[in-house]
C-alpha positions as CSV (number, residue, x, y, z in Angstrom):
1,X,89.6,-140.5,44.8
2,X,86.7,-142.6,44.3
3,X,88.0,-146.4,43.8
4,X,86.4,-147.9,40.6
5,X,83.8,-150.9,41.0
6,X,84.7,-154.1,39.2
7,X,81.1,-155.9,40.1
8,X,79.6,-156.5,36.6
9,X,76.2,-155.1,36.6
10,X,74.5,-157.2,34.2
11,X,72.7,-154.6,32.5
12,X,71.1,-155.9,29.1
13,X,68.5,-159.1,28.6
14,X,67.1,-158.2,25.7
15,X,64.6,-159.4,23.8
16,X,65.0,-159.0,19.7
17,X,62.6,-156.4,18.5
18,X,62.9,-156.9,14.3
19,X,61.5,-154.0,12.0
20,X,58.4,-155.3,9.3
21,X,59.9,-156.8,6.5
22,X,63.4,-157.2,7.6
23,X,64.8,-160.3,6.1
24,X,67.3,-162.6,8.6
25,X,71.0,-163.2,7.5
26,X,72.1,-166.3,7.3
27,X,75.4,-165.4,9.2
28,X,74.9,-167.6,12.8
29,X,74.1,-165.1,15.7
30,X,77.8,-165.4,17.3
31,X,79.3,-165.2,14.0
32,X,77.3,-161.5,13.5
33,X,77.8,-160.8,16.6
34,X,81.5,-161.3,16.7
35,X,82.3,-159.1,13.1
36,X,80.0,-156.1,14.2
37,X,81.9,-155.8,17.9
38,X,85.0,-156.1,16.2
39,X,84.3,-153.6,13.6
40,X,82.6,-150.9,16.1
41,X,85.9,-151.6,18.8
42,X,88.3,-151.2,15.6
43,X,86.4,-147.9,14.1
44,X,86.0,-146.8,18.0
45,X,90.1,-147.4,18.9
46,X,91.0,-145.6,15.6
47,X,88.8,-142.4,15.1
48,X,87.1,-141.9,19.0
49,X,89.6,-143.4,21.0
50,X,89.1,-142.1,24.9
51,X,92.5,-140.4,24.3
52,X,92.0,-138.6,20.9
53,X,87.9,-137.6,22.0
54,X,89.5,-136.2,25.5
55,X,89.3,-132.3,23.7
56,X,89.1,-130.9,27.0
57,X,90.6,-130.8,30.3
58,X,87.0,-131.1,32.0
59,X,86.3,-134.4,31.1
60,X,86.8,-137.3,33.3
61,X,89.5,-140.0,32.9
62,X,87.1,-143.2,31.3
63,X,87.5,-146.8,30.7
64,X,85.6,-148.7,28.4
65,X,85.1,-152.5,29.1
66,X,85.1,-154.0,25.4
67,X,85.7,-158.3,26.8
68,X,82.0,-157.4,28.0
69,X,80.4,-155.8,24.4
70,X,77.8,-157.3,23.4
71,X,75.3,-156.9,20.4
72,X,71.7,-155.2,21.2
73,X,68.1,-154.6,20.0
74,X,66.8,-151.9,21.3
75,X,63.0,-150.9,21.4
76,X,63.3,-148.5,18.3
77,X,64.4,-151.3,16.7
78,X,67.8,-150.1,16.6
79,X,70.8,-152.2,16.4
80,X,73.6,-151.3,18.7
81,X,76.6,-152.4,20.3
82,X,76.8,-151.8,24.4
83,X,79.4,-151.8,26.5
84,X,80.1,-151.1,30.0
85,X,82.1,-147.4,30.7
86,X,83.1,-146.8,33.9
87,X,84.9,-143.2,35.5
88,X,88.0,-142.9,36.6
89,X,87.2,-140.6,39.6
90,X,83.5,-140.7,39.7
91,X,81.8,-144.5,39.1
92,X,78.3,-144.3,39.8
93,X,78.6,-147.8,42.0
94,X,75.7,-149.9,43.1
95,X,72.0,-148.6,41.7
96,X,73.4,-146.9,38.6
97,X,74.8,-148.0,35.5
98,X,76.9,-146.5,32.3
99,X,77.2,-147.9,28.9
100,X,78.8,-147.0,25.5
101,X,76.3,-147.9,22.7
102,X,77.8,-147.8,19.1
103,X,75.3,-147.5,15.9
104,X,76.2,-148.6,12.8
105,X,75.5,-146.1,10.2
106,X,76.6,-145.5,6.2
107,X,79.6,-143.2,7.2
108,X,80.4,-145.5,10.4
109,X,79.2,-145.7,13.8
110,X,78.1,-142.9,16.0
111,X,78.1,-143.1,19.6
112,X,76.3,-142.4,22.7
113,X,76.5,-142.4,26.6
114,X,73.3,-143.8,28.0
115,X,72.9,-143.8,32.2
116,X,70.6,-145.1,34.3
117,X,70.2,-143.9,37.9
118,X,67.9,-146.1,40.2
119,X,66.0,-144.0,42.5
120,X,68.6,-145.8,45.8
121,X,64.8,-146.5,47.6
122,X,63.6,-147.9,44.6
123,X,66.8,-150.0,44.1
124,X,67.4,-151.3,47.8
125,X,63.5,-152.0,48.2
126,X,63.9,-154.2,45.1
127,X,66.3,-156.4,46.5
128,X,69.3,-154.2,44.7
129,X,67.6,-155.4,41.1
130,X,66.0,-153.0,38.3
131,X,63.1,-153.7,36.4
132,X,61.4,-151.4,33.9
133,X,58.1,-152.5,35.5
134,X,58.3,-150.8,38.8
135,X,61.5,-148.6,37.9
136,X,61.9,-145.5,39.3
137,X,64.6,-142.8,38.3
138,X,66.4,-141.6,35.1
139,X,67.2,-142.9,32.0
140,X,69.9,-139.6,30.0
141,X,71.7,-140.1,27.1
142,X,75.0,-137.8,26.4
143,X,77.0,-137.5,23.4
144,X,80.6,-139.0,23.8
145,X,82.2,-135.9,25.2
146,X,79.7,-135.3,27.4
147,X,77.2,-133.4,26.3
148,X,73.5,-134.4,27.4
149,X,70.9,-134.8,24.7
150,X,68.0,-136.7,26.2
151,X,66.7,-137.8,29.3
152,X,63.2,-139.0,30.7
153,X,62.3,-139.9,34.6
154,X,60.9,-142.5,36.1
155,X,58.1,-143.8,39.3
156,X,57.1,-146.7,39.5
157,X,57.2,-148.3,35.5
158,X,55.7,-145.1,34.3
159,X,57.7,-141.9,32.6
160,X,57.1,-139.0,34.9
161,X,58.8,-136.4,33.4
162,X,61.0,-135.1,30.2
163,X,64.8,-134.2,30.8
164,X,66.3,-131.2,29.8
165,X,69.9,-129.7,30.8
166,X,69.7,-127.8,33.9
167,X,69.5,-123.6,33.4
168,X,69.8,-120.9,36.0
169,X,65.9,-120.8,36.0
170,X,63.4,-123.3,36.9
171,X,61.0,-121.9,34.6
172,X,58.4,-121.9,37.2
173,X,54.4,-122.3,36.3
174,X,55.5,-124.3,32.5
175,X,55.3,-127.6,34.6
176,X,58.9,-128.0,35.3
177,X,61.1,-128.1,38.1
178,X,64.9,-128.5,38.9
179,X,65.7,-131.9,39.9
180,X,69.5,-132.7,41.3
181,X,70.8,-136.0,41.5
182,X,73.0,-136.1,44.6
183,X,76.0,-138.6,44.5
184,X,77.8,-140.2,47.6
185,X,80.8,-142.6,48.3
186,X,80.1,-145.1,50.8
187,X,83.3,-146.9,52.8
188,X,82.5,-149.3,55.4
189,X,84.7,-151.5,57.2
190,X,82.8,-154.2,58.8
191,X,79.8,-152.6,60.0
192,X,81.6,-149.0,60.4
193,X,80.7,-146.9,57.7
194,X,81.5,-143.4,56.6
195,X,79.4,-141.5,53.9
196,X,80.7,-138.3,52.2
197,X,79.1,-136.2,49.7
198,X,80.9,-136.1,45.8
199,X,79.0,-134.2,43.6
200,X,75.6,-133.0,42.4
201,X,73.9,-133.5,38.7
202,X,71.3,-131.4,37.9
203,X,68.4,-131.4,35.3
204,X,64.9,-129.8,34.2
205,X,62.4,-132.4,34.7
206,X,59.2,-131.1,32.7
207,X,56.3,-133.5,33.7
208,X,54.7,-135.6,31.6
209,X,51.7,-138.3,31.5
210,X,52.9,-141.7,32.2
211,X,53.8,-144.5,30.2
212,X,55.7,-145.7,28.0
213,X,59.8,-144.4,26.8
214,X,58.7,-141.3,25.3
215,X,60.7,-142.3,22.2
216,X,63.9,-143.0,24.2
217,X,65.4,-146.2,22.8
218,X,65.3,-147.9,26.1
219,X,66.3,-151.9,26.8
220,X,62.6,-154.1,27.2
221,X,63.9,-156.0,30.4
222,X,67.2,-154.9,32.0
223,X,68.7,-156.0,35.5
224,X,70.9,-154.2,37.4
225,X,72.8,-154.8,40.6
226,X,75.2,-157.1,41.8
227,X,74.2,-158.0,45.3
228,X,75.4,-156.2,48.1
229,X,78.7,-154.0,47.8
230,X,81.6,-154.9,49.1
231,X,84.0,-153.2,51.7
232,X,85.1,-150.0,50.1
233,X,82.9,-150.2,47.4
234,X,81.2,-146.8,46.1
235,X,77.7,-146.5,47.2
236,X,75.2,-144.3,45.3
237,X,72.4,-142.9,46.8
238,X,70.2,-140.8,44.4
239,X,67.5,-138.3,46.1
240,X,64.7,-137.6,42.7
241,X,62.0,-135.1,42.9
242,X,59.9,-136.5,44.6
243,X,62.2,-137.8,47.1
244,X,60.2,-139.9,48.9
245,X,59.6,-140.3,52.6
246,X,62.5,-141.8,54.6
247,X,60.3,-142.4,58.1
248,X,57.8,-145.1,57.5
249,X,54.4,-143.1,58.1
250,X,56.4,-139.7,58.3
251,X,53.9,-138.8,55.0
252,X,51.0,-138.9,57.6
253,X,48.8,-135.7,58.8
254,X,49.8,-134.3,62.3
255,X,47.2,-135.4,65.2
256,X,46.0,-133.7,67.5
257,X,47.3,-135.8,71.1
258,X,45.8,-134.2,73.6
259,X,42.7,-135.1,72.3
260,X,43.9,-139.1,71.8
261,X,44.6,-139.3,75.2
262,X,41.4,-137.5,76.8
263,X,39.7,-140.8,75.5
264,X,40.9,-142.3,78.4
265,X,39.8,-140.2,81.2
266,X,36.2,-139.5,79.4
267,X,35.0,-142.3,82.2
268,X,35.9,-142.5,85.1
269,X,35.7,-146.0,85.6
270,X,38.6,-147.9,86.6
271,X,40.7,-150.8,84.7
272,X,43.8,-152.4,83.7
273,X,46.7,-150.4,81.8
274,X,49.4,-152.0,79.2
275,X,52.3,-149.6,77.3
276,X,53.5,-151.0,74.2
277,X,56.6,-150.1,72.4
278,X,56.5,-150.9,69.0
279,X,59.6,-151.1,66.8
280,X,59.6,-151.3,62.4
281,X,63.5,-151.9,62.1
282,X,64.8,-150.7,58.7
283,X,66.4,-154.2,58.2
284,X,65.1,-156.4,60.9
285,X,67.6,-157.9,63.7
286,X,70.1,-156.1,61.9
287,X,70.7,-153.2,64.0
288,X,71.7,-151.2,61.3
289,X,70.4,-147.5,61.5
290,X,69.1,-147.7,57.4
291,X,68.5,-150.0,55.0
292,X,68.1,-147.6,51.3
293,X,66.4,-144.3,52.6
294,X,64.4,-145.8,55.3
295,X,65.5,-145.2,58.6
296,X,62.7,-146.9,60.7
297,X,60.6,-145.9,63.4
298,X,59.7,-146.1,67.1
299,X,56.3,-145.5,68.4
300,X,54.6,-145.8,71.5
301,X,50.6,-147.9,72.4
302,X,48.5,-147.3,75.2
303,X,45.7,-149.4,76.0
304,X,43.1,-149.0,79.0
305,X,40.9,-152.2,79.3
306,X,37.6,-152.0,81.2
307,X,36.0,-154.6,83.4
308,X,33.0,-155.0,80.5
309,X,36.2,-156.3,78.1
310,X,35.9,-153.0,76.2
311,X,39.2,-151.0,76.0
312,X,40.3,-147.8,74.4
313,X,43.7,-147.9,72.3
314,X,45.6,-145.3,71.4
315,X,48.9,-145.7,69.1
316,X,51.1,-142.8,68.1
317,X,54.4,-142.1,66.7
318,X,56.8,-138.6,67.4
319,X,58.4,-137.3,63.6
320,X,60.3,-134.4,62.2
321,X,58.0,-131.8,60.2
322,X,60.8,-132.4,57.6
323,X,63.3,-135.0,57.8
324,X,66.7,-132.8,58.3
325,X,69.7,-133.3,61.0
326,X,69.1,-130.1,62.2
327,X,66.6,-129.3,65.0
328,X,63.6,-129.0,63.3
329,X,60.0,-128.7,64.2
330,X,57.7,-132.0,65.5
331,X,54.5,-133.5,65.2
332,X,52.7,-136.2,66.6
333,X,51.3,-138.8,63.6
334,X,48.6,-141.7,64.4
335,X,50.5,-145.0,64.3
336,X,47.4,-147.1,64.5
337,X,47.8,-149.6,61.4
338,X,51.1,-148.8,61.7
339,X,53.7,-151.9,60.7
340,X,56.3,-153.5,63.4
341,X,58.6,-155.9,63.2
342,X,59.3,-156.4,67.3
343,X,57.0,-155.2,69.9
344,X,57.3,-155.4,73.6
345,X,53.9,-154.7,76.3
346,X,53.6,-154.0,79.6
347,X,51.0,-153.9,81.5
348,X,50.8,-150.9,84.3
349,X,48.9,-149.3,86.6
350,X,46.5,-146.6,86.6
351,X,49.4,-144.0,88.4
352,X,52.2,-145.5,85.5
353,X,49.5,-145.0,82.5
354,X,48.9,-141.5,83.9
355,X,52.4,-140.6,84.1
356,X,53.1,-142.0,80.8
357,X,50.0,-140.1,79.2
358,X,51.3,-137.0,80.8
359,X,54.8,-137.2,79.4
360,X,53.6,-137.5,75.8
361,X,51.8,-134.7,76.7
362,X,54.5,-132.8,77.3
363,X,56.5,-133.7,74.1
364,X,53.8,-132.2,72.1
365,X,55.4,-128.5,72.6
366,X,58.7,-130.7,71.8
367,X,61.0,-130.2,68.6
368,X,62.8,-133.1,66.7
369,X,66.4,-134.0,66.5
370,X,68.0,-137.0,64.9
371,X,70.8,-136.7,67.3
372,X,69.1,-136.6,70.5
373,X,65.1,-135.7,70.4
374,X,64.1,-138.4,67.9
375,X,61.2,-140.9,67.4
376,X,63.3,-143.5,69.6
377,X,64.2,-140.5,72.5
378,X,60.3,-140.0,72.5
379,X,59.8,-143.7,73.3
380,X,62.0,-143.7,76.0
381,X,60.9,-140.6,77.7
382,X,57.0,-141.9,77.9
383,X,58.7,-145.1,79.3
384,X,60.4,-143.4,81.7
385,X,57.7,-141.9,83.4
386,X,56.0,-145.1,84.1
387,X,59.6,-146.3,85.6
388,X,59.9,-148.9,82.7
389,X,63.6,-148.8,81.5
390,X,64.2,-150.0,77.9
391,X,67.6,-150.6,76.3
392,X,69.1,-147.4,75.3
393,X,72.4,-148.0,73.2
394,X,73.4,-145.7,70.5
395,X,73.9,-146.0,66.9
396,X,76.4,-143.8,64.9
397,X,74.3,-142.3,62.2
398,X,75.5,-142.3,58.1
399,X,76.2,-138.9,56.2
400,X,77.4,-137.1,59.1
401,X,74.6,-137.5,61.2
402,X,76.2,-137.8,64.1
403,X,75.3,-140.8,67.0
404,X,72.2,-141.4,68.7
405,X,69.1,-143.9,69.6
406,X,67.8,-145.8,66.5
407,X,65.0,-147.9,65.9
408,X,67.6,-150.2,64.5
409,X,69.6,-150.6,67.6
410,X,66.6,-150.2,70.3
411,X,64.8,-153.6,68.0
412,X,68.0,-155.5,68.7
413,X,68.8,-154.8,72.0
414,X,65.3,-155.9,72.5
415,X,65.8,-159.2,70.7
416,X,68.4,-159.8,72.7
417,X,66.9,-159.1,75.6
418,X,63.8,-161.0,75.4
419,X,64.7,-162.8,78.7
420,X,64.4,-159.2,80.3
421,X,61.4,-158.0,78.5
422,X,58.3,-159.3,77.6
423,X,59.0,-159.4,73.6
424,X,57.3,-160.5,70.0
425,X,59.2,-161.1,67.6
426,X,56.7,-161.6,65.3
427,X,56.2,-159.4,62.5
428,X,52.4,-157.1,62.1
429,X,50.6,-154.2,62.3
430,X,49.8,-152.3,65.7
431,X,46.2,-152.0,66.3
432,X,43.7,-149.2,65.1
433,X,44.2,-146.1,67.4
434,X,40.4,-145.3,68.8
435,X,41.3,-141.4,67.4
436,X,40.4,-138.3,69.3
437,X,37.6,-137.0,71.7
């Protein structure tokens, strides 16, 4: 059973939106405030109650948080009250966020379930905070016993697409496609954690030109999160259409290597050889194997100075065709540009650079595995050959992954080994790769 979140996400900052010609009651705010929450809990308690509403065995077991109700604006211009509702058995945790909104009406107060699910890159890139300016993910509204009657998605502060309830058929060639919303419990105990799969929501997403709420009465400047969770706190991860890439550069065009490396025997003229690991740690001098969706990434430079002072540089990085923990095809991606957050260089000779040319090479007829044939194994092998030995501890991988070498372990090991190796610690971007000839 999933164990129920008590970190308040601090969902609403509103700002009052009031309708033309709307005259202001004299009543002080708190004073309002106070008589409407009252009224909506005492209508709620009486007629809608979670008990009386539960018609069916298939919904879920709900709490409703009423010392935290508050009265909102939103940008229709509708009054409403909001507070938080959490699930018994399936809380959405960190990045997501459920709310009960009561409208006052002639015959009452109707109700509605809005949720919004942070895209988990979006969220953990943004410093675990939401922000309608850069949001990305979904914003659904559901009728009280669950029923969904609205829904828009999000990239990047613009609506991307309309929401509809999920059918057997994606309706292919109308613009739409199905988009599933995958949830996962996290439980860590200090830096061990275990990741399991719970369960899978699934809509139409129909796309859409950006901007604006499409009509949805959305809050004008929410914020969302509560730092980082806890020690047996539910973590969600949520995986939109698009999903985004988890592999910094993994979005890149495959290179041709063979033809990288012949730059360096085009002359035959002699010179001096370095070999540069470069490391972009998900979290840097963490060693953790993620931070979000991003798992980091190893890649390898080679650079042949001449005796004029001009060199040739080649820097290249080894990546899944699709990212998958299943053995999968490879490709070789031009890391020149490419961002680092430790490095270490050697310099070699002409018989190392060779052997170390000749082994990346090889893994060119390679496939990719997370487990052990990743971006991190490819380092190593090219190192290797040139007899340079590298730290190589493991990491234990998240979502069943299995264990293997990270680009989150192998950039601490080399921090702490900087006595051993010839380090930088200081953040950049690997030089321009020369390209192919």
């Amino acid at each position: 059973m999933k164990k129920h979140s008590s970190t308040k996400l601090l969902f609403w900052q509103m700002v009052v939106l009031f309708l033309a010609g709307c005259h202001k009651e004299e009543t002080t705010p708190t004073t309002q405030e106070s008589i409407l929450i009252a009224s909506a809990q005492q209508w709620f308690e009486s007629s809608q109650s979670s008990k009386a509403s539960r018609t069916t065995e298939n919904l879920p077991e709900r709490v409703l948080i009423w010392d935290e109700a508050e009265m909102i604006t939103l940008t229709t211009g509708a009054q409403a009250v909001a507070l938080p509702l959490h699930y018994a058995e399936q809380d959405p945790g960190a990045g997501a966020s459920t709310q009960l909104l009561l409208y006052p009406n002639p015959n009452g107060w109707q109700t509605q379930i809005l949720k919004v699910i942070s895209d988990s890159s979006y969220f953990y890139a943004n410093g675990r905070q939401m922000n309608w300016s850069n949001f990305s993910g979904i914003v659904a509204y559901y009728d009280w016993q669950e029923n969904f009657q609205s829904g828009s998605s999000f990239r990047n502060g613009k609506k991307t697409g309309t929401l509809s309830v999920a059918e057997p058929s994606t309706r292919a060639g109308s613009g739409c496609q199905m988009v599933t919303i995958t949830y996962y419990t996290q439980v860590c105990i200090g830096n061990d954690c275990v990741s399991t799969k719970d369960y899978d929501i699934q809509y139409i997403e129909c796309s859409t030109s950006g901007g604006g709420g499409g009509g949805l009465p959305l809050p004008i400047n929410p914020t969302l999160g509560g730092g980082v969770p806890r020690p047996n706190q539910p973590l969600t991860l949520v995986h939109l259409t698009p999903r985004g890439f988890t592999i910094p550069g993994q979005d890149k065009q495959p290179i041709d290597l063979s033809k990288y490396l012949d730059c360096f025997w085009a002359s035959s003229t002699s010179g001096s050889y370095q070999i540069t690991v470069y490391v972009d740690e998900p979290e840097a001098g963490s060693g953790e194997t993620k931070f979000g969706l991003n798992v980091g990434h190893s890649f390898v430079g080679l650079k042949k100075t001449f005796a004029d002072g001009t060199a040739i540089e080649q820097v290249f990085g080894f990546y899944p065709t699709e990212y998958t923990t299943d053995w999968v095809n490879a490709k070789f991606v031009n890391n020149g540009g490419s961002p680092y957050t430790v490095s270490a260089t050697f310099s070699i000779s002409a018989q190392q650079f060779l052997n170390a040319s000749n082994a990346a090479s090889y893994m060119t007829s390679e496939m990719y595995n997370i487990e052990t044939q990743n971006c991190t194994d490819a380092v190593f092998y090219i190192f290797d050959a040139t007899g340079i030995n590298l730290p190589k501890n493991k990491s234990t991988f998240l979502f069943g992954a299995g264990s293997g070498h990270s680009p989150g372990q192998l950039g601490l090991d080399l921090r702490n080994q900087a006595s051993q190796y010839p380090v930088n610690t200081t953040t950049g971007n690997a030089p321009n790769s020369k390209g192919p000839c």
